[in-house]
N, C-alpha and C positions, 0 to 999 in steps of 0.2 A: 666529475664524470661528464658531466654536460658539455666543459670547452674539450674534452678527446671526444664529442662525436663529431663529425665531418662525413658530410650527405652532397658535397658538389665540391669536385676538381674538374681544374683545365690543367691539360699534359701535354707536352710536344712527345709523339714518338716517330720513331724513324727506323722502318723494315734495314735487315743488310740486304747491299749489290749481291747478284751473281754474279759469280767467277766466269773470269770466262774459258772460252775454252780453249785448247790447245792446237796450233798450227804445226805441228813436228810431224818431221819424215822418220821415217825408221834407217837408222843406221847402226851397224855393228863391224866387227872384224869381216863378217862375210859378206856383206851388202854393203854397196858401196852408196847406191842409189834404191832403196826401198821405198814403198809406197806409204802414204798416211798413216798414220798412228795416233796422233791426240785426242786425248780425252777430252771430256765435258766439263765445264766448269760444271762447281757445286751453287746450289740453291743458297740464297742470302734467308736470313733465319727471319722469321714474323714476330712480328709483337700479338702476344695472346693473352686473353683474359681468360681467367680460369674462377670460378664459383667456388667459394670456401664457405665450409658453413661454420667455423670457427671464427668468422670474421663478422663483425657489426658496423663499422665503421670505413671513412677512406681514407682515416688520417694517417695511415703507411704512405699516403701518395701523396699528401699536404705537401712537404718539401722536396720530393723527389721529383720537379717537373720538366725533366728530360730523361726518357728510356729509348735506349739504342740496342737496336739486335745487333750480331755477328754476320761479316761478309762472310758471302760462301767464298771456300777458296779456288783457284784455275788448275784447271784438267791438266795433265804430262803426259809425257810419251808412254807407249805403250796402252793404247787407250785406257789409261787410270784416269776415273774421275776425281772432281777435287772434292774436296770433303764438305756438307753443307755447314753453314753457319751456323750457331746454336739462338732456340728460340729465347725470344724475351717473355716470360710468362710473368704474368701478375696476377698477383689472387685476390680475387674482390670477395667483397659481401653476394648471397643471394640480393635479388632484386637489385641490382645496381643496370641502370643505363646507358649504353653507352651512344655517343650523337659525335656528328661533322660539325668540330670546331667553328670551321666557318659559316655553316649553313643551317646549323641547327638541326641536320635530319638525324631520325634515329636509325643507328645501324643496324643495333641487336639489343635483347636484353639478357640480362643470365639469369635462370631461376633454380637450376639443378646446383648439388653440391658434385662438383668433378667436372661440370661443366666447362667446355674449353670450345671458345670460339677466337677466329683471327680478327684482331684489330687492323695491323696495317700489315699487307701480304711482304714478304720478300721478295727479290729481281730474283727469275730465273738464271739459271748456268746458262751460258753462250754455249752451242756446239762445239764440240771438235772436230779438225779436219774429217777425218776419216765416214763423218755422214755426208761428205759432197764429193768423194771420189763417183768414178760413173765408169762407164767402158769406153768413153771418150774422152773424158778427164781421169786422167792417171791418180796427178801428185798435184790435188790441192795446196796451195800454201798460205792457205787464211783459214780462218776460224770467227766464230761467232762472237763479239761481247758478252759479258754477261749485261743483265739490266740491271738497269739504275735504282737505287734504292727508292722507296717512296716514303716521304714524309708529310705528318699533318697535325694539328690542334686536333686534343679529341676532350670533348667533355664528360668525365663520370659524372651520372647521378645516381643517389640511391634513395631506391623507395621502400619501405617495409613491409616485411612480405608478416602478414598474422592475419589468424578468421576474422577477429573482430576490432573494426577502430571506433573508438570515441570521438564522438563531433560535437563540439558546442563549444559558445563564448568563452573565454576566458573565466576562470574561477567558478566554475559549473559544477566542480565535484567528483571531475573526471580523473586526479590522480590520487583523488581518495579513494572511488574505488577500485582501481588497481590495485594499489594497495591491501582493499581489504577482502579482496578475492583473488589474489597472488605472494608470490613472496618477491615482487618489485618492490623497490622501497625510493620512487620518485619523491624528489622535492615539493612538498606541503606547507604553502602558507593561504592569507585572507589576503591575498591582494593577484591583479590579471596576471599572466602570464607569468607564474611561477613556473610554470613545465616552457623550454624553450628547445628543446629538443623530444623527440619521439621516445617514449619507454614501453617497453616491452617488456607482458608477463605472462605463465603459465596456468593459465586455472586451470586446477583439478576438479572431478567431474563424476563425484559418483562413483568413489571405485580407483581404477587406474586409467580412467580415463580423461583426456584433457582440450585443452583447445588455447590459441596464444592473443592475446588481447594487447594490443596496443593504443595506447594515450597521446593522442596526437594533438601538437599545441593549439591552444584555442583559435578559434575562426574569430576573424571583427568582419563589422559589416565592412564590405568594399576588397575583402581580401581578393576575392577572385578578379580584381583589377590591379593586384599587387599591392593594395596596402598594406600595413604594418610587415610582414614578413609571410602574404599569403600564399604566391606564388608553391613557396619553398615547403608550408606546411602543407599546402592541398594535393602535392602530388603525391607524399606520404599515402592518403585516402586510396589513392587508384588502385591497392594492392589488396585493400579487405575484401574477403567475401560477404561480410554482413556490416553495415554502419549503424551502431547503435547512437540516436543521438541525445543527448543530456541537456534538461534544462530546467533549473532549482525550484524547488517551488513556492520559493520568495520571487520569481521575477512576476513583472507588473504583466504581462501580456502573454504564458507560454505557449500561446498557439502562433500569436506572431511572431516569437524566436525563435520558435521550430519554423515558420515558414521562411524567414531570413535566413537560417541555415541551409536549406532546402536550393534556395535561390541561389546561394554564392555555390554550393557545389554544382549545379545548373548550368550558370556562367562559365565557370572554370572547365567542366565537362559534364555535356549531358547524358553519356553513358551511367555517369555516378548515379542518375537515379533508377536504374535500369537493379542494381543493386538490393538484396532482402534491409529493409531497414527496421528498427525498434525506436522507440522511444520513451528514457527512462526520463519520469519527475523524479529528480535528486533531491536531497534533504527534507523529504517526507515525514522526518522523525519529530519536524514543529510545525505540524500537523496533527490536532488530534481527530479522530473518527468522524464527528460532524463537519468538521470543513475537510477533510477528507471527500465525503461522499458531496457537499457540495459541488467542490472543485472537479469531482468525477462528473456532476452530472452537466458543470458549463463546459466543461473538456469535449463531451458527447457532441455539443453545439456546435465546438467551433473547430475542431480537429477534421480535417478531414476520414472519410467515413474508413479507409483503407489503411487507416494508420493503427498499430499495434503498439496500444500504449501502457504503460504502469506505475505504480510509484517502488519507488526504494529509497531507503537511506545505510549509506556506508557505513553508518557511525552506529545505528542501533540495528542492521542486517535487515533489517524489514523490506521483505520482496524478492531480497540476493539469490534465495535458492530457485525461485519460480524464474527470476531470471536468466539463470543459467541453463534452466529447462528450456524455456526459451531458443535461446541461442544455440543448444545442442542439438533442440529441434530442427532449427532452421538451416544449421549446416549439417545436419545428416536429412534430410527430406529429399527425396528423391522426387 
């Protein structure tokens, strides 16, 4: 499952020419010499993206890296226009970005399903004679071009649209609980970076109600400068409304792992902390009650006062429900 997801293509696309339009005199049996008559060339067709919500992935477009619209076709006599060219539409994931190849700007993003926005426009139709007739000009005998097609490098990205991501180090516990509060079934071992792509899952919530949580590959210190593969994980982040962040409560320091995570999402962007955030200690379960309440009261210490913290473990459910209260709270709070 992991090598079919694909979150960054580069694609050449290339709008159609408009038609151009038609220079034609009107003649028949009884007009020898008639006045204009050409139509307009047709519209060259766009290249359009379109929001699919049945789609996850951009590996439709891994190998397909050249898409070409249809020319429109040239106006004829009888002011008949020419027919436009047909659109190029591609269907992406929610959340996919689309940027100028060359420049890097972003042009749009999709977030609707049905959503259709133009990547690269089509050349308009050239006129036909018949719009430059006048009462001093009879019998034009030219016509418009159509325009040139335009072509360009466009890069998709995709970033994951779900209420809640996971942020923490590698082997933190974060596709464990996926797992044990979804029906995701990410890859689980004891070593970093088992998760190298984004998983996505559905917790249920009390009923029939739900919310989508996504497991985003672990952060290392330096990511937000591009190490290990940060770049590519941290833009993942931009799309939750709440970042819950996870950190075991075997590590040596977790107020300074929550604050190095804190920091790299900072770096990378400082809207991220603009952001509702949580903070779950994972594997709480080899913990018992006294170093529990210890750990609670050096946590008070050294955690910042604003920070909303708890323990839970995946493995013996301790916390998961108050958690989820949590988080339902914080994305329904007005």
């Amino acid at each position: 499952m992991a090598g079919n997801f694909v979150d960054y293509v580069k694609i050449y696309c290339k709008s159609g020419r408009g038609g151009a339009g038609s220079s034609h005199l009107h003649r028949d049996r009884l007009t020898a010499k008639g006045g204009p008559d050409g139509g307009d060339g047709g519209r060259g067709g766009h290249v359009i993206l379109r929001g699919n919500d049945q789609f996850w992935t951009l590996l439709h477009l891994k190998f397909r890296k050249h898409i070409k619209a249809e020319a429109g076709a040239n106006g004829s006599s009888g002011e008949r226009s020419g027919r436009e060219g047909a659109n190029e539409i591609i269907d992406v994931p929610l959340g996919t970005v689309a940027r100028d190849g060359e420049t890097g700007e972003i042009l749009f993003e999709i977030t609707e399903n049905g959503e259709e926005k133009i990547l690269v426009k089509g050349g308009r139709g050239g006129l036909g004679n018949v719009h430059f007739k006048s009462s001093t000009f009879q019998t034009p005998r030219f016509a418009q071009p159509g325009e040139v097609s335009t072509e360009m490098w466009c890069v998709l990205e995709l970033k994951v649209l779900a209420d809640v991501g996971l942020v923490g180090f590698p082997n933190a516990g974060k596709s464990t609980l996926l797992s044990s509060v979804s029906a995701a079934k990410p890859e689980i071992a004891d070593y970093p970076f088992t998760t190298l792509t984004p998983n996505l899952g559905i917790v249920s919530y009390r009923g029939f109600r739900s919310f989508v949580m996504a497991d985003i590959p672990g952060i290392i210190e330096g990511a937000s400068e591009g190490k290990g593969l940060g770049h590519r994980f941290l833009r993942h982040i931009e799309r939750n409304s709440i970042l819950l962040f996870m950190v075991p409560a075997d590590a040596d320091d977790i107020a300074g792992q929550y604050q190095i995570l804190v920091n790299e999402l900072e770096k990378y962007n400082p809207e991220l902390l603009d952001k509702e955030r949580l903070l779950a200690i994972s594997k709480a379960d080899m913990l018992d009650d006294e170093l529990r309440e210890e750990m609670s009261t050096l946590l008070k210490e050294e955690l910042p006062e604003n920070v909303n913290w708890m323990f839970i473990s995946s493995v013996s459910r301790l916390g998961l429900d108050q958690l989820k209260d949590k988080i339902w709270k914080s994305l329904n709070d007005d």
